[in-house]
C-alpha positions as CSV (number, residue, x, y, z in Angstrom):
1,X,97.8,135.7,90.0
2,X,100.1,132.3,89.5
3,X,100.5,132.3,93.5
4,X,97.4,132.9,94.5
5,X,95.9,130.4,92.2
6,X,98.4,127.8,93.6
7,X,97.7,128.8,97.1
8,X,93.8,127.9,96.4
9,X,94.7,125.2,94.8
10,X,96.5,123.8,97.8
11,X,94.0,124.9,99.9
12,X,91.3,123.2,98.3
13,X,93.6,119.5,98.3
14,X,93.6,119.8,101.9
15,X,90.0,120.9,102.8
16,X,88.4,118.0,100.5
17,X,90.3,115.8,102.6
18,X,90.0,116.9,106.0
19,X,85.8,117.5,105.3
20,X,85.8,113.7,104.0
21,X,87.7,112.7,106.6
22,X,85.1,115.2,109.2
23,X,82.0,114.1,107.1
24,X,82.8,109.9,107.7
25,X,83.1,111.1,111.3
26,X,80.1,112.1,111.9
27,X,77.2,110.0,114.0
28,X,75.6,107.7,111.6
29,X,71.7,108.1,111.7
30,X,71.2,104.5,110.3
31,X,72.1,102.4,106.9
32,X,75.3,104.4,106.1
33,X,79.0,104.4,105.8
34,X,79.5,104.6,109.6
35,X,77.3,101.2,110.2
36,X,79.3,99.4,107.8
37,X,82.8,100.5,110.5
38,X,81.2,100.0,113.3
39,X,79.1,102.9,114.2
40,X,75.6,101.3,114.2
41,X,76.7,99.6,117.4
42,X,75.4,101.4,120.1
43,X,77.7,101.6,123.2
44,X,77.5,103.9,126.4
45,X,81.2,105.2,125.2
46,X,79.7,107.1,122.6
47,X,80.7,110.6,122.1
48,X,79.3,113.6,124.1
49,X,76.7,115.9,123.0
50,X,79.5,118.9,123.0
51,X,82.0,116.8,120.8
52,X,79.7,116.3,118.1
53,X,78.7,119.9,118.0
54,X,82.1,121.0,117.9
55,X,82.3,118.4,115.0
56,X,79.4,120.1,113.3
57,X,80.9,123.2,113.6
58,X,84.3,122.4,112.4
59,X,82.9,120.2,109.7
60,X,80.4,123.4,108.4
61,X,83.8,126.1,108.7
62,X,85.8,123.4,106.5
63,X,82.5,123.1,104.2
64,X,82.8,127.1,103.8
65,X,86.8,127.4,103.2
66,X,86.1,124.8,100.3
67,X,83.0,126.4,98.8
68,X,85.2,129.8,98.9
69,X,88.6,128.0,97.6
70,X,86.5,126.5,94.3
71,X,84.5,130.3,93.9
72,X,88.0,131.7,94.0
73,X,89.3,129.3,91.1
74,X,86.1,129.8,89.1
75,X,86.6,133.3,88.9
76,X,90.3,133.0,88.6
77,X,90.2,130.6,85.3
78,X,87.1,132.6,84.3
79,X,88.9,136.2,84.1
80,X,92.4,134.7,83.0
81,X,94.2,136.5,80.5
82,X,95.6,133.9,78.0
């Protein structure tokens, strides 16, 4: 149960990063984060309709492996033996 619990544990470190790093990615629809770096500019470069739906997609899988890596240590700490 120890390396289970540590593998989640990892697993959840990593995924909060990445999906902040995804989530501060994304398109800014006005008055956010991303118009405060830059992205409020608008430019012809900008990215492709496929690149931000593969960022949606990547963002939402990441949003999922976190939801199921903070379930899984709930129910870990909840049915620990002391």
């Amino acid at each position: 149960m120890d390396i289970l619990q540590f593998i989640l544990q990892v697993l959840l470190g990593i995924s909060s990063v990445l999906l902040t790093l995804l989530i501060l990615l994304h398109k800014g629809r006005g008055g956010g984060l991303s118009d405060m770096f830059g992205g409020g500019m608008t430019s012809a470069v900008g990215s492709s309709g496929l690149a931000e739906r593969n960022l949606n997609r990547f963002t939402v899988v990441l949003a999922l492996v976190w939801f199921v890596a903070i379930v899984g240590l709930g129910l870990i700490t909840k049915f620990e033996v002391i």
